[in-house]
C-alpha positions in Angstrom: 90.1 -29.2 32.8 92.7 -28.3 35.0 90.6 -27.3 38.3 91.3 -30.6 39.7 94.8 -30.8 39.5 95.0 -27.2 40.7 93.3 -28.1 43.5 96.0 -30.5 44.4 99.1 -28.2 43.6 102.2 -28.4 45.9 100.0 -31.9 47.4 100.4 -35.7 46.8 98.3 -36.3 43.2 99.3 -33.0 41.3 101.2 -34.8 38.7 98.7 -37.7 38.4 95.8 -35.4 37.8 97.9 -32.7 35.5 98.8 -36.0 33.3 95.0 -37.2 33.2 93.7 -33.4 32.0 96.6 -33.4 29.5 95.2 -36.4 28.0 92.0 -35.3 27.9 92.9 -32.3 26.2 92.2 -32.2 22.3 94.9 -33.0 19.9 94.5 -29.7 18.5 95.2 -27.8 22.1 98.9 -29.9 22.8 101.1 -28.9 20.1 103.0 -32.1 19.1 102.8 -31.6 15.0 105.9 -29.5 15.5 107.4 -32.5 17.1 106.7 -35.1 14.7 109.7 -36.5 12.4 107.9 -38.7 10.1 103.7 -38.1 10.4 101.4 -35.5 11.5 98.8 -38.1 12.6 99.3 -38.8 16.5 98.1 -41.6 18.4 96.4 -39.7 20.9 96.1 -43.3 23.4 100.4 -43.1 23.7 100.6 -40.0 25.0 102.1 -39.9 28.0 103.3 -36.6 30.5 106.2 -36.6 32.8 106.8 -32.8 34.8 110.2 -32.4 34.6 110.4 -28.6 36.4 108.1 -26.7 38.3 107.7 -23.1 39.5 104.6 -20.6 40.8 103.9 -17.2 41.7 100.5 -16.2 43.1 98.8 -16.0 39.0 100.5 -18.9 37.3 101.9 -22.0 37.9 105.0 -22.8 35.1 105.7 -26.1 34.4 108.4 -28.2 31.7 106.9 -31.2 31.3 108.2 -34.0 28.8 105.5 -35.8 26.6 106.0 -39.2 25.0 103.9 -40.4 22.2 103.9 -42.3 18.9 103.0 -40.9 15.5 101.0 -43.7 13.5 102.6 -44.1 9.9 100.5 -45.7 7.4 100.5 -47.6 4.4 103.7 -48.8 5.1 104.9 -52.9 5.6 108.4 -52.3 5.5 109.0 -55.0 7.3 108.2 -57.4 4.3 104.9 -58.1 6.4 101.9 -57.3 4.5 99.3 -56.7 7.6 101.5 -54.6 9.2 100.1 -51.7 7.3 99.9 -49.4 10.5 103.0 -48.5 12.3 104.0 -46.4 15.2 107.0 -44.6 15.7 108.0 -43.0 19.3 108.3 -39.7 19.7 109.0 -37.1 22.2 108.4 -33.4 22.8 108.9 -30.9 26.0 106.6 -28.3 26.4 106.7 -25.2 28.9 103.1 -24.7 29.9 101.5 -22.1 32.2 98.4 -22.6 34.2 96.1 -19.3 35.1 95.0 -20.1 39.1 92.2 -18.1 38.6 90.7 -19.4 35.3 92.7 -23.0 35.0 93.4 -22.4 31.6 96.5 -24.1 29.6 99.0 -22.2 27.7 102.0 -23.8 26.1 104.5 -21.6 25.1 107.2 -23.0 23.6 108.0 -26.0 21.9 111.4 -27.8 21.8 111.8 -31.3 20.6 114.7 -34.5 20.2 115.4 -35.7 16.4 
């Protein structure tokens, strides 16, 4: 998934194709659950990537990126509405992520998050 935006690393449209293959990854490979405050179900649509740091050597290319996104709480019309039975609340996470250059493969490696 991330052949494309490693094609363009250190060029013009490296973030904008790093943001499209995070969003294309699976729920399961970004590991927002250990972000969430008040739901473990994600809205994977919100999620959104901004690259806040960057480094490389000639094997991996290290990157803290921030990622915004809204955890769907259900069965809830707190606001004394009664088809407002799905809300989102906003969320946000940072990640530190390395990219193989040979294989593009993701790994996140830690895991910090705002309350």
């Amino acid at each position: 998934m991330f052949k494309t935006a490693l094609k363009h690393w250190g060029k013009d449209g490296f973030t904008q194709h790093f943001r499209t293959a995070i969003k294309a990854l699976d729920l399961d490979l970004l590991p927002l659950e250990k972000c969430c405050n008040h739901s473990k179900t994600i809205d994977k649509d919100s999620i959104d990537v901004m690259i806040l740091s960057s480094s490389a050597n000639d094997k991996t290319i290290h990157l803290k990126i921030g990622v915004f996104f809204c955890e769907v709480l259900t069965g809830c019309a707190c606001s004394d509405d009664a088809s407002a039975t799905e809300i989102r609340e906003n969320s946000y996470c940072e990640l530190l992520a390395q990219i193989d250059r040979t294989s593009a493969q993701i790994e996140f490696t830690y895991v910090s998050y705002a309350s």
